[in-house]
C-alpha positions as CSV (number, residue, x, y, z in Angstrom):
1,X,102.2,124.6,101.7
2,X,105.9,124.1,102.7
3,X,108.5,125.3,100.9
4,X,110.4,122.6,98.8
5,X,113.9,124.4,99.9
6,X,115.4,122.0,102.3
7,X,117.6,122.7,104.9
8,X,121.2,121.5,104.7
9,X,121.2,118.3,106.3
10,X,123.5,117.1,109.0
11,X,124.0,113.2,107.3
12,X,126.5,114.1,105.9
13,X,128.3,116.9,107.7
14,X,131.6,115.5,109.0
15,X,132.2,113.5,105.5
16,X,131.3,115.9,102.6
17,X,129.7,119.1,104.2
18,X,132.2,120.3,106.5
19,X,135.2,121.7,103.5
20,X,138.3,119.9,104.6
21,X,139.8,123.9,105.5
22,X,137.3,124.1,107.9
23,X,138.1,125.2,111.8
24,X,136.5,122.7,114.9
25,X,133.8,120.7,113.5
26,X,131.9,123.4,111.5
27,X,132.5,126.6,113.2
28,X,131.2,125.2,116.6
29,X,129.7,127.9,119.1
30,X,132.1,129.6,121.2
31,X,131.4,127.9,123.9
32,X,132.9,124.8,122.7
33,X,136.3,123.9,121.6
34,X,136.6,120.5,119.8
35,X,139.7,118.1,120.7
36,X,140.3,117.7,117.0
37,X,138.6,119.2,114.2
38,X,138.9,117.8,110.5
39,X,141.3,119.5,109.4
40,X,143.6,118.5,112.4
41,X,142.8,115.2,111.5
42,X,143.7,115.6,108.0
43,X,146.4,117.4,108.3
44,X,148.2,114.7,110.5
45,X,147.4,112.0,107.8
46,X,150.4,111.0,105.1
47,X,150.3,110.9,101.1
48,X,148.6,107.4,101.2
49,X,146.2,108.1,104.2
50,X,145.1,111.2,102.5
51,X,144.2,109.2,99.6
52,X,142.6,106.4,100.9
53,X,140.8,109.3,102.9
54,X,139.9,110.9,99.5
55,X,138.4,107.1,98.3
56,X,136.3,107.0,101.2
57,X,135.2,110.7,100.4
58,X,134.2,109.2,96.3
59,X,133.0,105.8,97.9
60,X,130.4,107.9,100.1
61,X,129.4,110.1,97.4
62,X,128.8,107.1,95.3
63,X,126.7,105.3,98.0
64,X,129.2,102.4,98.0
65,X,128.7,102.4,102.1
66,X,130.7,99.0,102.7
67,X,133.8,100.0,100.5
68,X,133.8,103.5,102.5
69,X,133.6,101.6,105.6
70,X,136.4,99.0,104.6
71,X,138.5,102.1,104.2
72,X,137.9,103.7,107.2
73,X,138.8,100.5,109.2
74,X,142.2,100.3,107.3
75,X,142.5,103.9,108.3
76,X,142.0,103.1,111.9
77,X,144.7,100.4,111.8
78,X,147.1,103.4,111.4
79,X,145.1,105.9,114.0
80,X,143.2,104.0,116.3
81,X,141.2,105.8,118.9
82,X,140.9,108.9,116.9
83,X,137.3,110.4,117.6
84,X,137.2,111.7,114.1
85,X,138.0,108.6,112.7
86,X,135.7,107.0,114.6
87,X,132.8,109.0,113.4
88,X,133.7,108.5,110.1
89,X,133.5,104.6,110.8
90,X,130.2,104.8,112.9
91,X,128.7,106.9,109.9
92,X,129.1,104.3,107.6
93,X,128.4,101.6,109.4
94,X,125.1,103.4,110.1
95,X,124.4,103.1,106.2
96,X,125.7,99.6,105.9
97,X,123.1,98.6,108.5
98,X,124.4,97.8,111.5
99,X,123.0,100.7,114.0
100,X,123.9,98.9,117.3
101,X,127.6,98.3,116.4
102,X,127.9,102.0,115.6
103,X,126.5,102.9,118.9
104,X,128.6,101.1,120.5
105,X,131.8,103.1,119.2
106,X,129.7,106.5,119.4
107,X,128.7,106.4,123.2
108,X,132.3,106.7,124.6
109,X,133.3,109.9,122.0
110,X,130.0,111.4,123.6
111,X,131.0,110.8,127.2
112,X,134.0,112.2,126.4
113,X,133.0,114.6,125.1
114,X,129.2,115.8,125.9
115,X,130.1,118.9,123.4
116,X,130.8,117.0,120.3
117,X,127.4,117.8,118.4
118,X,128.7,115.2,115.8
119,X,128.8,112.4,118.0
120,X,125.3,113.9,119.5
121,X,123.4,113.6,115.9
122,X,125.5,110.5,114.6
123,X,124.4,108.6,118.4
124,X,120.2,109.9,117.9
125,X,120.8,108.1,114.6
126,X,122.2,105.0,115.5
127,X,120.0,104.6,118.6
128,X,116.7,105.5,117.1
129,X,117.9,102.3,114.4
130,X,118.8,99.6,116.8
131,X,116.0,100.2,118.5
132,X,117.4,102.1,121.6
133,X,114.4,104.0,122.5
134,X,115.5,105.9,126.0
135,X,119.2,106.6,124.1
136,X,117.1,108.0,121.2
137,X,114.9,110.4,123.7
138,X,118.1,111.2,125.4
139,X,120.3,112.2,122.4
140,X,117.5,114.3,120.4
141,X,116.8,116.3,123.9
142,X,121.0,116.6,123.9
143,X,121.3,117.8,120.5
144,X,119.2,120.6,121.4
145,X,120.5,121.1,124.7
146,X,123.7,122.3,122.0
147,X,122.0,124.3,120.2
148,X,120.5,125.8,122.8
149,X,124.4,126.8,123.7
150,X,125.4,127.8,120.7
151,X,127.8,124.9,119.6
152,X,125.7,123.5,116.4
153,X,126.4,125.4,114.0
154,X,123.3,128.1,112.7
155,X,123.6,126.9,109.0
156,X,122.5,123.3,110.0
157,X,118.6,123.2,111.1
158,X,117.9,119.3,111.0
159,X,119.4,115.8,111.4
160,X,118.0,112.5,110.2
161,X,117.0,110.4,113.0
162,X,116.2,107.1,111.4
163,X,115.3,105.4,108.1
164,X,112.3,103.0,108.6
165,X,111.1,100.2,106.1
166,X,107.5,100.8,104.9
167,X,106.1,97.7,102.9
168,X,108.2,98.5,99.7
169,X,109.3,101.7,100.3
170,X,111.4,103.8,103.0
171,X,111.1,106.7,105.1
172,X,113.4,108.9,106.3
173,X,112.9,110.6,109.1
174,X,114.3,114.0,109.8
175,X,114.0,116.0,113.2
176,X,114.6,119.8,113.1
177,X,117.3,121.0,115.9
178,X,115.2,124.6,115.7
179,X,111.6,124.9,113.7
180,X,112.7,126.4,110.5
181,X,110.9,128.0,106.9
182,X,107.7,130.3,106.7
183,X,105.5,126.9,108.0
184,X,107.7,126.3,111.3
185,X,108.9,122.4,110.2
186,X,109.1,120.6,112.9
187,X,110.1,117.2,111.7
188,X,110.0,116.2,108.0
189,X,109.8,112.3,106.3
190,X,110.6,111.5,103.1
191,X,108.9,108.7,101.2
192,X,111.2,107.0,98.8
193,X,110.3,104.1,96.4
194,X,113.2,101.2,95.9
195,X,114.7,102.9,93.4
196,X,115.1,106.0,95.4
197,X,112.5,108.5,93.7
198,X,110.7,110.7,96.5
199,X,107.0,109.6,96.7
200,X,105.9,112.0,99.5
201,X,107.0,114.6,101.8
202,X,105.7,114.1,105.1
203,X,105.8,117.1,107.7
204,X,104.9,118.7,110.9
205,X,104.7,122.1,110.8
206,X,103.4,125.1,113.2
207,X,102.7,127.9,111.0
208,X,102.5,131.4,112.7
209,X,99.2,131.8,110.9
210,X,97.4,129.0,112.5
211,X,98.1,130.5,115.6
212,X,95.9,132.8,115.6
213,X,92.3,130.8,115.1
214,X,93.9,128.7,118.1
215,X,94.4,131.2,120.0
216,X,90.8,131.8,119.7
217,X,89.8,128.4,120.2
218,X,92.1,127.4,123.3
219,X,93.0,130.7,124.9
220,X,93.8,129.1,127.9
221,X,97.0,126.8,126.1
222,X,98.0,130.0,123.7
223,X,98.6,132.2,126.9
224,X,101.1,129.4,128.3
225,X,102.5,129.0,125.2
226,X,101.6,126.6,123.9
227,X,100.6,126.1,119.7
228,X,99.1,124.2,117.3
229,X,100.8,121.8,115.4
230,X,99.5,120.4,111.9
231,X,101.0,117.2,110.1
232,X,101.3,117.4,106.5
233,X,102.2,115.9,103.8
234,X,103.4,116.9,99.9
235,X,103.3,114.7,96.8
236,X,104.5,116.4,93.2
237,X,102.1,115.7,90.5
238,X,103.4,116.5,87.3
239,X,103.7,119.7,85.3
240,X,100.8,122.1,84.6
241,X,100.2,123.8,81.3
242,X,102.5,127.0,81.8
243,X,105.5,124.0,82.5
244,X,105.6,124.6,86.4
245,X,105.7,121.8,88.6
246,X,103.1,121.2,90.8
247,X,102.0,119.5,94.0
248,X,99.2,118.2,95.9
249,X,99.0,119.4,99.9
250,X,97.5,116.9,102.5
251,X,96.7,118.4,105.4
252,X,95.9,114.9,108.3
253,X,95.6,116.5,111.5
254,X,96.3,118.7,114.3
255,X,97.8,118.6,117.6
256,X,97.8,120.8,120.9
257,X,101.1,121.4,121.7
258,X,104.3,119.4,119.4
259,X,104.4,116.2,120.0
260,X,106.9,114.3,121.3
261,X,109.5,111.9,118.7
262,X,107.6,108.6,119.2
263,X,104.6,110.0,118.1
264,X,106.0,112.4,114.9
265,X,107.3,108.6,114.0
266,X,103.8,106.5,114.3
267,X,102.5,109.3,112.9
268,X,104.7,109.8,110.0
269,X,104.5,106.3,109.3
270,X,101.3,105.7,109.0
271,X,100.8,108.4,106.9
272,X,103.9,106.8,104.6
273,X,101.7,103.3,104.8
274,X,98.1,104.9,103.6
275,X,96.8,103.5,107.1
276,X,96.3,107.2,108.0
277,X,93.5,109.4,105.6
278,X,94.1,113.2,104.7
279,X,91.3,115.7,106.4
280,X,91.7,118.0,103.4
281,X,93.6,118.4,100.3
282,X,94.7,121.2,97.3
283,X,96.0,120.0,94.3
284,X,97.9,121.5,91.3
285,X,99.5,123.9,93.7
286,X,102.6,125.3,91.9
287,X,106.1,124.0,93.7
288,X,107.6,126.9,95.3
């Protein structure tokens, strides 16, 4: 059963996250030295600048996507080129649904810059939604190509890839820069109905103690390596007579080895759609 503690997400890390006092862009590793940080950028703005920057802030926070965006643009008027800027703009234009347009301005900060872990997680994003299937590949194996040397910072563990319509309801689908929790998370999708209320938790997960019976069953791929992977999936059902909330587990199936983004996706969604079926399931399991 996963733990329903989530990671801090990376959405949102350059707009709300990241306190405006903050050095680089979120105490980057040491091997990396961002061009600008936020608080360069904020720094250098004026009185009316730093409030329209503040509205942008409220508009995000308020999910009012196209009036943050509108700001942004007015922003840029004043400071055009800035990279900061720019992902701010690219952020929200992510949200207000134009992925391929966002690209568009994140693929030169990126070249620029192969170290900005911003642009890297903001690109995944925007690829993954327009569609961009070799740009998606390429920017999730790049995001942990900066991890892997030390410039994302340790507090942030996952970044949302894309948001994918499901009949009536969406999923969001979040890839984990480093397996994370007691169950190993791999990759976690969250169910949500149109009026936003979480449905389902979706997840792949390689918990330590499945290791062991695969070890025993495929000692061949545990001595390379390699584990077992299990996709599962969480849905809250109510409170149980001591006033706890509780949850029903789906386990759906497991794989040799983790599988690669295109399959977590099919996977996730047709688990999201009820085309997939559960293996096994506990309910009334108290929510951690």
């Amino acid at each position: 059963m996963r733990v329903s503690i989530r990671p801090i997400p990376l959405l949102i890390v350059i707009a709300l996250v990241l306190p405006l006092g903050a050095s680089g862009q979120g105490d980057t590793g040491a091997n990396h030295a961002p061009a600008e940080s936020v608080a360069d950028f904020v720094a250098k703005l004026n009185l009316s600048q730093k409030q329209q920057f503040d509205d942008a802030r409220n508009a995000w926070q308020q999910k009012r996507f196209a009036d943050c965006l509108a700001i942004y643009k007015l922003l840029l008027k004043d400071l055009p080129g800035d990279p900061i800027l720019l992902k701010f703009v690219s952020q929200a234009t992510i949200e207000t649904g134009d992925p391929r347009s966002a690209a568009e301005t994140l693929k030169p900060i990126s070249h620029a810059d192969p170290g900005d872990w911003q642009a890297a997680v903001l690109l995944a994003r925007a690829c993954a939604e327009s569609g961009d299937i070799p740009c998606r590949d390429a920017e999730i194996a790049h995001v942990a190509t900066l991890h892997d040397q030390g410039i994302i910072p340790a507090q942030f563990r996952e970044f949302p890839v894309e948001r994918v319509k499901v009949g009536d309801k969406t999923l969001l689908i979040n890839k984990s820069i480093v397996p994370w929790g007691y169950y190993k998370v791999s990759a976690v999708g969250d169910v949500k109905d149109s009026t936003g209320k979480l449905l389902l938790t979706i997840s792949l997960e390689s918990s330590d103690f499945d290791q062991t019976p695969f070890a025993k069953e495929h000692p061949d791929d545990a001595a390379k390596g390699i584990r077992r992977f299990s996709l599962d999936a969480y849905q809250e059902t109510g409170l149980n007579s001591s006033g706890q909330r509780t949850q029903t587990h789906y386990t759906y199936k497991f794989f040799t080895g983790q599988p690669d983004y295109g399959t977590i996706r099919e996977e996730f969604i047709n688990v999201a759609n009820g085309k997939s079926s559960p293996v096994s399931s506990r309910s009334g399991l108290v929510v951690p």
